[in-house]
DOKOL-86081 format. One record per residue: residue in one letter; x, y, z of N, C-alpha, C in turn. Coordinates in steps of 0.1 Angstrom, whole numbers, plus 2048, in hexadecimal, padded with zeros to 3 digits. Layout:
<atoms>
AXYZXYZXYZ/...
</atoms>
This chain:
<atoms>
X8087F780080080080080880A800/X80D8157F881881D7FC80D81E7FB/X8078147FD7FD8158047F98217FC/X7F982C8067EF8368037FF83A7F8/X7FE8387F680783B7F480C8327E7/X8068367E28058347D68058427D2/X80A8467D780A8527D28108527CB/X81385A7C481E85D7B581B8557AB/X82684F7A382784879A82883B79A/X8238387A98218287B281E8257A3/X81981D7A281481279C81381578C/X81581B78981881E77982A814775/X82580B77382F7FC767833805757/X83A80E75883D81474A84D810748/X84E81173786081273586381973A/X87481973A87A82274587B83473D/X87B82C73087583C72986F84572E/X86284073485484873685684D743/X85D84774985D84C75B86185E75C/X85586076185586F763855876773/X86088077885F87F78486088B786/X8538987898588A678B85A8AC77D/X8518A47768528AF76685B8AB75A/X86889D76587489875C87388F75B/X87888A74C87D87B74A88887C74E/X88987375A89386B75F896860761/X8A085375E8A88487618AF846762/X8B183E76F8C483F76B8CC83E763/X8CB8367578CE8337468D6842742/X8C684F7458CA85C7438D7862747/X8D78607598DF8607608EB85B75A/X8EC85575D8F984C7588FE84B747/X8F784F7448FB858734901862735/X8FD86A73A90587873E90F87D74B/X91187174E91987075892586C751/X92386374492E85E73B93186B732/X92787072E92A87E72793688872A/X93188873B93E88D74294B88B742/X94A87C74495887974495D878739/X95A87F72C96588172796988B71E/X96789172D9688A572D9718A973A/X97E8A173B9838A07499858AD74A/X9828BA7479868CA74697D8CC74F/X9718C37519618CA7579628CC765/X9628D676B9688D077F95E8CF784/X9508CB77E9438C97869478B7785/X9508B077E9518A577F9538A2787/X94C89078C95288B79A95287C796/X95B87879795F86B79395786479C/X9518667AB94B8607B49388607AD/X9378647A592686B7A392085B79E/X92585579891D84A79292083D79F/X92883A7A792C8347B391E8367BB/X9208477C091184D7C69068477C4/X90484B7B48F88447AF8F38397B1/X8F98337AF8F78227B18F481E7BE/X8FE8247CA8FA8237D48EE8277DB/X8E58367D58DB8357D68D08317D0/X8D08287C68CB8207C18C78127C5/X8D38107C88CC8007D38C98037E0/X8CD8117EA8C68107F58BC8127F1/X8B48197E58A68197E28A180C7E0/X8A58027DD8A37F87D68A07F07E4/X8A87F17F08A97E97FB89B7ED801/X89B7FB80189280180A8807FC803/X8817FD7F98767FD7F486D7EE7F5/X8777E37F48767D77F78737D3806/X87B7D780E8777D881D8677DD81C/X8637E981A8587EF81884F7E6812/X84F7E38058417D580483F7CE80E/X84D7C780F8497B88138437BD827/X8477C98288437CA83A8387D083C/X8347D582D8227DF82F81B7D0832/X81B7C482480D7BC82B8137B1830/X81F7AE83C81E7A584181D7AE850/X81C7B98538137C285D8097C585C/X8047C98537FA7CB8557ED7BE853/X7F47B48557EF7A98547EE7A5864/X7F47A68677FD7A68777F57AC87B/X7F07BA87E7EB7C08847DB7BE882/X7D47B587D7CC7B18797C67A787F/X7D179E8867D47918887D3791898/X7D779A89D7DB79A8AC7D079C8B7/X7D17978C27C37928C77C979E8D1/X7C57A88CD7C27B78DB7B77BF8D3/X7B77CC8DB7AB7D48D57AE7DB8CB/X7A47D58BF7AA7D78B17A57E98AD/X7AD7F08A77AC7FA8A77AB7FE897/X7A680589379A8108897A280A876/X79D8058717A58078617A981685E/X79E81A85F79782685A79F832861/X7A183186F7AC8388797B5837871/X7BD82A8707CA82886C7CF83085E/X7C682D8547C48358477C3844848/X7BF84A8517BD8588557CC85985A/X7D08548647DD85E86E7E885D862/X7E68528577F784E84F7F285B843/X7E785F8417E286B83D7E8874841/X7E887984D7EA8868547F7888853/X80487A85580F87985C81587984A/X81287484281587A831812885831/X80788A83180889F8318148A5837/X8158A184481E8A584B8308A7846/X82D89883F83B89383D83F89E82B/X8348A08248358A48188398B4819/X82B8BD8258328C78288418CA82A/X8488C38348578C38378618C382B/X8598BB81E8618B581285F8C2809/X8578CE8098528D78038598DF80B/X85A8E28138628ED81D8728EA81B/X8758E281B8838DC8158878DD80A/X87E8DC7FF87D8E07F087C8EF7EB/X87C8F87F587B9057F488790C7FE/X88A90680589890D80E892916819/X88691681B88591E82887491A82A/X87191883986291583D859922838/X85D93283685193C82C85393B81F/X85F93181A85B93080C852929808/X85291981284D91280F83F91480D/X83B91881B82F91E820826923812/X82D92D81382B93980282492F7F5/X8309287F482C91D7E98219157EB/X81E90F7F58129087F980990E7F6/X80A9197FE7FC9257FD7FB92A7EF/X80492B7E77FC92C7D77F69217D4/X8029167D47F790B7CB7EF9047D3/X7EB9027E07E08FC7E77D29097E3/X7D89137E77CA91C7EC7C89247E2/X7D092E7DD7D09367D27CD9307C1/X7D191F7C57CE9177B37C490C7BA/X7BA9137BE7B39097C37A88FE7B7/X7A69017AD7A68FD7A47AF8EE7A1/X7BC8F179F7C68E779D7C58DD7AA/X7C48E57B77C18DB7C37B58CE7BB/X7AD8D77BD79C8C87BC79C8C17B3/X7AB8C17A97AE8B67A17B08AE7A7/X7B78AE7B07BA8A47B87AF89A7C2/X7A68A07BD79E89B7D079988D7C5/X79B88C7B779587B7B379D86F7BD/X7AE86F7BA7B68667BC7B28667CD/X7B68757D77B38767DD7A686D7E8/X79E86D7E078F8677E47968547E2/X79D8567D77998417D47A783E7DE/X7AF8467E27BA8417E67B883C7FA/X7AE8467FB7A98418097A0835809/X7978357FC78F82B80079C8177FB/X7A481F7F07AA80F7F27B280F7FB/X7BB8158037BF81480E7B680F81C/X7A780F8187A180B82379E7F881F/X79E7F98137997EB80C7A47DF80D/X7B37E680E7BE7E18137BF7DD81F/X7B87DF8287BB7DE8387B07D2837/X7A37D28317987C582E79F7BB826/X7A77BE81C7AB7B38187B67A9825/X7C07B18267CC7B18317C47A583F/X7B67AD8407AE7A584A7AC795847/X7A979383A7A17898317AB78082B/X7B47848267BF77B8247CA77B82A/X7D776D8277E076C82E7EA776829/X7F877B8308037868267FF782817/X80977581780E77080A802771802/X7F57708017EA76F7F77E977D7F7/X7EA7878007E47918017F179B7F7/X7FD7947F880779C7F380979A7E3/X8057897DF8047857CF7F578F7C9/X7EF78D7D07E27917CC7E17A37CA/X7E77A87CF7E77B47CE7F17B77C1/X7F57B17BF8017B17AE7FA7B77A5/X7EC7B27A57E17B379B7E07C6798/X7E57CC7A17E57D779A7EB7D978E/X7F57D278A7FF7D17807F37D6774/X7EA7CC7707E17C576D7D57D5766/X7D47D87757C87E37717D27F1773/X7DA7F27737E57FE7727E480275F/X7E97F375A7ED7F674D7DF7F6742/X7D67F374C7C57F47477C2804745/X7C780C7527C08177507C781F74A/X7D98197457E28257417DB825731/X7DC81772E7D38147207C881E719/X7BE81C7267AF8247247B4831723/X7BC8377317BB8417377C684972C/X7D484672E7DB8517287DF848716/X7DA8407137D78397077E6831701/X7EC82C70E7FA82970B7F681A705/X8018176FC80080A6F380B8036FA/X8077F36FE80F7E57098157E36FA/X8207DC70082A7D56F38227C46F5/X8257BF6EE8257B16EF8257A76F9/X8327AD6FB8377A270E82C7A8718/X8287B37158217BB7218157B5723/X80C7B27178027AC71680479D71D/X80C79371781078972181378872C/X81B79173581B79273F81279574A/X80579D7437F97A074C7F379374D/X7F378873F7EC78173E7F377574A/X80177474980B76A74E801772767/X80177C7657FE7817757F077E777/X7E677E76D7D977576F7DA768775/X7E276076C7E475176F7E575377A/X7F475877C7FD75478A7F3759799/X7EA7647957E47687A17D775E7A4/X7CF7587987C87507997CD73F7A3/X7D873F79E7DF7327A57DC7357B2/X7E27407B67E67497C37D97447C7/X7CD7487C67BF74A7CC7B77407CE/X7BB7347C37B27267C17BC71B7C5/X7C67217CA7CF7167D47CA7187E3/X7CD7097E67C77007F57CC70B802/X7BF70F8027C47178137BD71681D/X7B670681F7AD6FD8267B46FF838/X7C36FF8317C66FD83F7C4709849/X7BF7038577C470B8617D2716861/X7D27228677DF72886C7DD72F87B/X7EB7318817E973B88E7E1745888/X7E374E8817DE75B87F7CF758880/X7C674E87A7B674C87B7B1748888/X7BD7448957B47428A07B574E8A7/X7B675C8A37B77698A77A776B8AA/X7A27708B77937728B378E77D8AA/X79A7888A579779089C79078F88D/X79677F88C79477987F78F76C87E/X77F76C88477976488876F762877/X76A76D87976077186776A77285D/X77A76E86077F76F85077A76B846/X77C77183C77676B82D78276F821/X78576281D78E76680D78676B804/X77B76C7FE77276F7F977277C7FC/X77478080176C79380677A798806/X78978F80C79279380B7977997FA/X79778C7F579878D7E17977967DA/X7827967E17817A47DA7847B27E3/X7857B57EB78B7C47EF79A7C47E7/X7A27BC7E77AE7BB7E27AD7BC7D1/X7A07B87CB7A17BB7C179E7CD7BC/X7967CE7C178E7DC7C57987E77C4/X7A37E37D37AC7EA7D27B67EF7C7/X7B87DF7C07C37DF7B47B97EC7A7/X7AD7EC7A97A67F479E7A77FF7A2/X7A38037A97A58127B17B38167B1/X7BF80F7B37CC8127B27CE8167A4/X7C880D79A7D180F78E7CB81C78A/X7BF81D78D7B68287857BE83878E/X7BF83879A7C584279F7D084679C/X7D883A7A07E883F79A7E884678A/X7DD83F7817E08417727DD850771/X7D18527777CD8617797D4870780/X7DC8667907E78707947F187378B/X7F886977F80186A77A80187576D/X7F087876A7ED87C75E7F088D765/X7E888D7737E989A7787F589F77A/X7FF89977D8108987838148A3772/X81089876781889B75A8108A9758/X8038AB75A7F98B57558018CA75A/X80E8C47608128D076A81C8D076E/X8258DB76F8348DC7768318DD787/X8298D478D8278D679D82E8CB7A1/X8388CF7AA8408C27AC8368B47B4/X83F8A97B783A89E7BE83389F7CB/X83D8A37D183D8A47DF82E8B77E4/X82D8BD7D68238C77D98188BC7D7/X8198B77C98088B07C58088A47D1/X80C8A17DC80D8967E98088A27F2/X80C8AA7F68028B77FE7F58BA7F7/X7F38BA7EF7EA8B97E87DE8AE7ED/X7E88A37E67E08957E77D88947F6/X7E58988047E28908117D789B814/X7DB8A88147D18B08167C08AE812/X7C08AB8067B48A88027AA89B807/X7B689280B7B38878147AF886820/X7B38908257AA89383879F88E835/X79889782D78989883478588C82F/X78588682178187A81A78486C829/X79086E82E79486383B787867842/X78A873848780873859773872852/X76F87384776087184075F85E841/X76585784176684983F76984384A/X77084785276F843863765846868/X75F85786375185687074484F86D/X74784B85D73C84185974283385C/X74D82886174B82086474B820877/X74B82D87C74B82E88C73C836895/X73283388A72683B88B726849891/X73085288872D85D88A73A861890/X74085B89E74785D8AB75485F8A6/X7598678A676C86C8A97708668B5/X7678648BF76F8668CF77785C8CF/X77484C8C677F8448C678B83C8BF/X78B8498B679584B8A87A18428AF/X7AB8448BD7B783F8B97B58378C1/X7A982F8C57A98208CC7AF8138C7/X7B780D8D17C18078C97CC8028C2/X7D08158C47DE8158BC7E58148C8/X7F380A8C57FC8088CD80680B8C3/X8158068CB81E8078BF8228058B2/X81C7F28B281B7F18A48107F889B/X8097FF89F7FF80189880280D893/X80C81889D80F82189781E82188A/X82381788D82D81188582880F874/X81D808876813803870814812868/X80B81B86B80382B86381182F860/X81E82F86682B83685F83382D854/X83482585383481684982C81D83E/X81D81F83D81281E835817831831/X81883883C813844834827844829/X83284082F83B84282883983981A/X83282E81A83782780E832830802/X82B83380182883E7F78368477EE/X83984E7FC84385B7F885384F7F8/X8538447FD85D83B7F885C8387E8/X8528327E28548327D785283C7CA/X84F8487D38568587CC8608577C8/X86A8517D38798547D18808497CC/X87D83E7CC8818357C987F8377B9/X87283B7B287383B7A487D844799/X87E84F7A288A8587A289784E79A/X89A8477A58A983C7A18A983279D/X89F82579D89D81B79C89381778C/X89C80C78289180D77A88680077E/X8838007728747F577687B7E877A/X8887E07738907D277488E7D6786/X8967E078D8947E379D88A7E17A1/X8817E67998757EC7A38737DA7A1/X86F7D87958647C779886D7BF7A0/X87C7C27A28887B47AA8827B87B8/X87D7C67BA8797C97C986C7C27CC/X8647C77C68567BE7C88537AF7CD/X85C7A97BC86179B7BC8657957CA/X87079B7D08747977DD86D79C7E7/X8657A87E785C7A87F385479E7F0/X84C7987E684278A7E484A77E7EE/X85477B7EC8597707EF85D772800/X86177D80286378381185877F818/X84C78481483C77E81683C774819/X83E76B80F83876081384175581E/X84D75A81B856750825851753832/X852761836850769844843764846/X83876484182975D84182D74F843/X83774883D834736847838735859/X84074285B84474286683E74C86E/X83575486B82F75D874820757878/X81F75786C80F75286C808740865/X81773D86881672D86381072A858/X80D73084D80D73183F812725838/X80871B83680A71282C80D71281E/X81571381681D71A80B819705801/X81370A7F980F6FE7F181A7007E1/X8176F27D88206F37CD8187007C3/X8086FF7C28017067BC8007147BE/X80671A7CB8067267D081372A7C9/X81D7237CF82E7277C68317267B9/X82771F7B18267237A481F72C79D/X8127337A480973E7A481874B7A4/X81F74B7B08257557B38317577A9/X83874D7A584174C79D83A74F791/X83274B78882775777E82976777F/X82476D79181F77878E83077D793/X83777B79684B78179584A77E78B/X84C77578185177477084777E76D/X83D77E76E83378D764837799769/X83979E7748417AA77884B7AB770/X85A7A376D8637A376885F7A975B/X85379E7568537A174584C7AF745/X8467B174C83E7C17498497C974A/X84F7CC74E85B7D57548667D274A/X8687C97408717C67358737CB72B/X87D7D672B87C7E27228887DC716/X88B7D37098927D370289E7D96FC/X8AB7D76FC8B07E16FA8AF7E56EA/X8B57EE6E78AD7F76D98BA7F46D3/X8B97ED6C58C37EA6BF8CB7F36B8/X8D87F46B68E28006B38E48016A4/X8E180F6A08E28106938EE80E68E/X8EF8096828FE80967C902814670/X90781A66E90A82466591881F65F/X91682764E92582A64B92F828650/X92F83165D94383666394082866C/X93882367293881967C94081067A/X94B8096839558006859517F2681/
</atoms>
């Protein structure tokens, strides 16, 4: 769930071409093109022989970080689901990782301006003064609370590992709505690979999960249902793709940086939250933070950062990263799932899973572009 956090350019599966971040095509490819450029202009004193070293380095901590981040949103919030104390609010939780992203995006805008009245200033044009450009936002804004709430019902309903294959499926309806929405044409492998993540998620869902686990004698999860889990999880994957495809269109539609259209986003998301908690708490605020203990608030900072994590991560990482992260948070899942929650791991589940990592790969499989030959060429 970067969660809510989906924010940005989450879930948009494009060549590394298309990756747009703050108005620019950027990839490291780019990067590292012109880092070669440099070097062989040793006169340049902006040169630094250490810059592509750098690079790299921050490229796989992105790469580490972002992987940590899947694989620990839903085997917690699975967890927290699971545990026999006084279970406390979806709808709360979805709200405070709300407030504590505003919080965190303001600081990232204030930082991006060099002083808290610049920042300030800038907010206050484009929040209040382009208020217009604001209530673009309140679509994504609106679907990103409600699939963040539909994630915590799935999370309820299923085990990590199904809950973590099954959520892939955004892949699926991502490249559905870039299609509709911004009229992009899938190559060949692309189309196979959505097809190759159908299979593999199907295996996932129609494989044996008869058995008992610790996590189901929780009295929390007495009414579980995979069925109700499935579909919120699928729900969610539609709502994602359709939001993301839409934030991405608004991102491109404007020179407003990331981290402003995320003020934007969380801001508009208050009221849509506390509108959705006081309809599942009949009405009552009085007991919004019932039940938060530590993991829980661990839990809302987990959820509200994964978002603005993979802001930054797309920055440096291409898609080969991004799906090797994913890939290995799937598998993180499911291992941590036989030993947390005793997770019976079948042949039919690990070949489901092995499907939807090979279809990530192939979606993400950009060819390289073969080199013209000319006349002078060797």
């Amino acid at each position: 769930m970067k969660s809510s956090n989906d924010i940005t350019l989450q879930e948009t599966q494009e060549s590394k071409e298309e990756i747009e971040v703050e108005g620019e095509n950027i990839t490291p490819e780019t990067q590292l093109n012109t880092d070669e450029m440099d070097s062989e202009n040793k006169k340049d004193k902006s040169y630094s022989p250490n810059k592509q070293v750098k690079y790299g380095y921050i490229k796989y901590v992105s790469l580490f970080i972002l992987t940590i981040q899947n694989a620990a949103l839903g085997l917690s919030m699975r967890y927290a689901r699971t545990r026999d104390v006084v279970m406390f609010s979806s709808a709360a939780a979805v709200l405070m990782a709300e407030v504590l992203k505003l919080a965190i995006c303001i600081c990232l805008v204030i930082q991006e301006n060099g002083s808290v009245r610049k920042g300030a200033q800038t907010m206050y044009n484009t929040v209040i003064l382009n208020i217009k450009d604001t209530l673009r936002v309140c679509v994504p804004s609106f679907l990103y609370i409600v699939q963040n709430n539909l994630l915590y019902v799935s999370a309820s309903n299923l085990d990590a590992a199904t809950y973590q294959v099954t959520y892939q499926l955004k892949l699926l309806t991502t490249a559905f709505f870039a299609v509709l929405v911004l009229k992009r044409r899938l190559k060949r492998w692309q189309w196979g690979a959505l097809g190759l993540l159908v299979i593999g998620v199907a295996l996932v869902q129609l494989s044996s999960t008869d058995k008992d686990s610790k996590a189901t004698s929780s009295s929390n999860l007495q009414k579980q249902s995979k069925v109700l889990g499935f579909g919120a999880a699928l729900a969610a994957c539609f709502i994602s793709g359709f939001a993301g495809i839409y934030f991405e269109k608004v991102l491109k539609e404007s020179d407003i940086s990331v981290w402003m259209r995320n003020v934007q986003l969380s801001l508009l998301s208050l009221p849509f939250g506390t509108i959705t908690y006081l309809v599942n708490n009949n009405g009552s605020i009085k007991d919004l933070l019932k039940g938060f203990d530590g993991f829980v608030w661990y839990l809302v900072v987990l959820q509200a950062a994964g978002g603005l994590i993979v802001a930054v991560v797309v920055k440096y990482a291409d898609n080969i990263l991004k799906g090797f992260a994913t890939s290995v948070a799937i598998i993180i899942s499911c291992v941590a799932s036989m030993y947390i929650f005793d997770f019976h791991l079948t042949i039919q589940f690990a070949l489901g899973t092995m499907f939807v990592i090979g279809s990530i790969f192939l979606y993400g499989y950009v060819p390289k572009k073969k080199e013209t030959r000319t006349s002078l060429s060797v």
